[in-house]
C-alpha positions as MATLAB code, in Angstrom:
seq = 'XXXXXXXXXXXXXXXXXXXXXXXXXXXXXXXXXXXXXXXXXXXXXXXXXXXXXXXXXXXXXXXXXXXXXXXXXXXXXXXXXXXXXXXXXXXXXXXXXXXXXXXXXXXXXXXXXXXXXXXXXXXXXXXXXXXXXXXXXXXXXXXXXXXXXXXXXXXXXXXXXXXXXXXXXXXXXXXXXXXXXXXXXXXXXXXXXXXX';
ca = [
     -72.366 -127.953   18.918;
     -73.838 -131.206   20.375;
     -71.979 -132.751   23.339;
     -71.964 -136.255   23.105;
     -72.165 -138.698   26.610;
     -68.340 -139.024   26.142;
     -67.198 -135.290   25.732;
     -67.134 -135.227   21.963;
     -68.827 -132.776   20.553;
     -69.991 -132.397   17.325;
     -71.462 -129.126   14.834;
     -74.659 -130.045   12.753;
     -74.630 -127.998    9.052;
     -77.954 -126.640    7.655;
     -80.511 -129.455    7.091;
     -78.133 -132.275    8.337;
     -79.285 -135.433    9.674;
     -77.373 -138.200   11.855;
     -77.893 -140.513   14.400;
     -76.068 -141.503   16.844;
     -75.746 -144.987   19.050;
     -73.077 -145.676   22.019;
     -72.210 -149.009   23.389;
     -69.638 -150.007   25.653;
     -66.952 -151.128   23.007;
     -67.736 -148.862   20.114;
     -69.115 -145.144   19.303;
     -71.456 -144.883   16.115;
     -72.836 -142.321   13.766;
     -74.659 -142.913   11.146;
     -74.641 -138.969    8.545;
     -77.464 -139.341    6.900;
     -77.205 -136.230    4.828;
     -75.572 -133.173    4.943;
     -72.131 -132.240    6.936;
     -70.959 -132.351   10.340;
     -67.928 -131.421   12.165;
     -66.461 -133.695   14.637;
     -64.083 -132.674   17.926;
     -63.744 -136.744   19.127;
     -62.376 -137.990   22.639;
     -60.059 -140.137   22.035;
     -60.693 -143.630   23.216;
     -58.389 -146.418   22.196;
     -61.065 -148.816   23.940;
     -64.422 -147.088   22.564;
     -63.157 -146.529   18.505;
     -65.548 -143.464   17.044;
     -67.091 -145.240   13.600;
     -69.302 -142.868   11.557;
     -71.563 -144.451    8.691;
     -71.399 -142.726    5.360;
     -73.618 -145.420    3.447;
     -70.575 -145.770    0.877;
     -68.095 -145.928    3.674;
     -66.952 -145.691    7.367;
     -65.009 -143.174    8.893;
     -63.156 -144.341   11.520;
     -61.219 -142.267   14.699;
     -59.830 -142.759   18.129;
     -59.041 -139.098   18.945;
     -59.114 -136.237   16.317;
     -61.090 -133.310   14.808;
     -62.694 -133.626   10.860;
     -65.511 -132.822    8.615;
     -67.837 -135.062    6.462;
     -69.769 -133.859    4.189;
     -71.950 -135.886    2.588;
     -74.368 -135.426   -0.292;
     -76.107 -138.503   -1.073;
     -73.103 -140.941   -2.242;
     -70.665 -138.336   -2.484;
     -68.541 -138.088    0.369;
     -65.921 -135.704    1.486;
     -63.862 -136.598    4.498;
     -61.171 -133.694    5.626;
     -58.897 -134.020    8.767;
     -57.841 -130.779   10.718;
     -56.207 -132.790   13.547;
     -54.892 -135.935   14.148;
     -55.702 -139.055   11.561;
     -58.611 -140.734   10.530;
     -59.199 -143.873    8.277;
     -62.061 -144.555    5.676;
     -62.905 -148.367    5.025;
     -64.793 -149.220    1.488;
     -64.808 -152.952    1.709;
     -62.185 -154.464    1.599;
     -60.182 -150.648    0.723;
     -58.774 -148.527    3.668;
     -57.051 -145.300    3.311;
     -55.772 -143.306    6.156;
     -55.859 -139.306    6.224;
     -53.760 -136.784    8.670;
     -54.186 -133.027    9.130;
     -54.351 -131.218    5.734;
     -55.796 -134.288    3.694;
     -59.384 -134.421    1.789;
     -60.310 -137.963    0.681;
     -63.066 -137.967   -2.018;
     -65.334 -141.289   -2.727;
     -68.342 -141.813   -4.340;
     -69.883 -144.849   -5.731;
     -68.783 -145.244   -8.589;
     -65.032 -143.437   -7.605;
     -63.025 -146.035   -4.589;
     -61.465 -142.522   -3.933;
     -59.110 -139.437   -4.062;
     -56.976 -137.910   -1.753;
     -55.694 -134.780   -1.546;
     -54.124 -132.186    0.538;
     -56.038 -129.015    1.232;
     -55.065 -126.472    3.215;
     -56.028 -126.179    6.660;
     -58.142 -122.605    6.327;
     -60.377 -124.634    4.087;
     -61.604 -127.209    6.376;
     -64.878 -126.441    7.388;
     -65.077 -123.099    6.307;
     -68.840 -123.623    6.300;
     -68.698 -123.468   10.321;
     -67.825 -119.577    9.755;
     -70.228 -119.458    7.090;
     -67.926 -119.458    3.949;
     -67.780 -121.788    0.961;
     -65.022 -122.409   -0.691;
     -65.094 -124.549   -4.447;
     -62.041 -126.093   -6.269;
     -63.027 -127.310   -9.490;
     -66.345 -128.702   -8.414;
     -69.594 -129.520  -10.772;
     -71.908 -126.724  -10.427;
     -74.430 -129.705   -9.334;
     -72.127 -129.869   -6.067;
     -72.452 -126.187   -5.514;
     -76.500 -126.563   -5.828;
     -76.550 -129.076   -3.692;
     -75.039 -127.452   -0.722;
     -76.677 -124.021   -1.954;
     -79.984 -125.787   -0.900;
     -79.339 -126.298    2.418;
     -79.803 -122.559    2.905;
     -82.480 -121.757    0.471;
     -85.499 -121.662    1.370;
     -86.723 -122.390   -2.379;
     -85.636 -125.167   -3.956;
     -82.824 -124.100   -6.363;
     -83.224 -126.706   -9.134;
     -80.642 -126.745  -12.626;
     -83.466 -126.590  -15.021;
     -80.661 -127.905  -18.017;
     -78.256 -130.663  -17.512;
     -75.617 -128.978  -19.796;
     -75.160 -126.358  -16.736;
     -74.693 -129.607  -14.142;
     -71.685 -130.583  -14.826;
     -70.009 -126.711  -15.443;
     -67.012 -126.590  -13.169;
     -66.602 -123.840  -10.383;
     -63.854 -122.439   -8.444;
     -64.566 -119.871   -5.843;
     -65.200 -118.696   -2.447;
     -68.385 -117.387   -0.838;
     -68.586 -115.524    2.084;
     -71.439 -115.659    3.065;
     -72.815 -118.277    1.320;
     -76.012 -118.267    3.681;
     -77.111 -115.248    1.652;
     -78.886 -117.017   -1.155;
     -79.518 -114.391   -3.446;
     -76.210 -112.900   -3.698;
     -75.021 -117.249   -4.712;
     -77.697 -117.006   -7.362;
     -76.257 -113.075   -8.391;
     -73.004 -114.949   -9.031;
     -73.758 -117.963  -10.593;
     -75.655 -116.158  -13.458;
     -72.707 -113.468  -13.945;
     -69.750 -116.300  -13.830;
     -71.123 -118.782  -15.599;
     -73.461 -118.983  -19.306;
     -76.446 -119.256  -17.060;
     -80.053 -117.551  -16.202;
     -82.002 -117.544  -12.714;
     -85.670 -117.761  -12.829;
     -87.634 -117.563   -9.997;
     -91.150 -119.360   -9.544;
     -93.723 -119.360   -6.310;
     -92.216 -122.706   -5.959;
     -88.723 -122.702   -6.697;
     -85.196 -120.642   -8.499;
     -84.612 -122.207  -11.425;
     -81.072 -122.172  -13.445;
     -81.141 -122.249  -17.269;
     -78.541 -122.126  -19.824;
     -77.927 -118.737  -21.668;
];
């Protein structure tokens, strides 16, 4: 993990980007892309505000992940409370909530349970009724080929499931084409998906 100035620390995912700015009455993130895990310090004088371009997170003192995939945003609390501002729209989460929001969705909340927050930190995925698109996109993170759904009809094919090792590309792929009506092709350049 990354040890911030002020003793929070936080854990980078594959091919995430953030930056981060301190002053004395505020500490700010800006996630680019991709999905972090934050441990914060709690300091009722310094408030922790991270930037998710459709959104800010905002903490005091607690542990949470954000994942972020362009506008999609997934915000899910393991400890203490956070609160995620959309204009003029705030919604507060506590241990064992997921908040969804997108832009064109304000948002969703959910409970989850707490062995699914940040399961990518031990290397495991886990998917709930997610668009295979969602599953691609995080799949890339690890691949070192592009993995690009070659036909839109597969995009939006929901998934439920659990990886364990999601890290191990091929074995994704392996599963992908015997769950769902779809075919892997592999180029030089890139794995692409195709409808059966």
């Amino acid at each position: 993990p990354i040890v911030l100035e002020d003793g929070s620390a936080i854990e980078l995912g594959p091919r995430s980007r953030m930056q981060v700015a301190f002053a004395p009455d505020q500490r700010r993130v800006l996630l680019q892309d991709g999905e972090a895990y934050f441990d914060v310090v709690r300091d009722a004088d310094r408030p922790f505000l991270i930037d998710v371009g459709v959104g800010t997170v905002r903490v005091l003192g607690t542990a949470f992940n954000i994942h972020r995939n362009g506008n999609q945003i997934t915000v899910a609390v393991a400890r203490g409370e956070v609160s995620v501002s959309r204009g003029s729209h705030q919604v507060s989460l506590t241990a064992g909530q997921r908040l969804k929001l997108s832009q064109s969705e304000l948002y969703r909340l959910e409970d989850l349970p707490s062995v699914e927050i940040a399961t990518w930190r031990d290397g495991r995925r886990v998917f709930r009724d997610s668009p295979l698109a969602d599953l691609v996109a995080d799949l890339n993170r690890y691949s070192r080929k592009p993995v690009v759904i070659a036909d839109t009809r597969l995009a939006g094919m929901r998934v439920t499931g659990a990886f364990d090792n999601f890290a191990d590309v091929p074995a994704v792929l392996e599963t992908i084409e015997l769950s769902l009506p779809a075919r892997v092709t592999q180029t030089p350049e890139r794995v692409l998906l195709r409808a059966r």
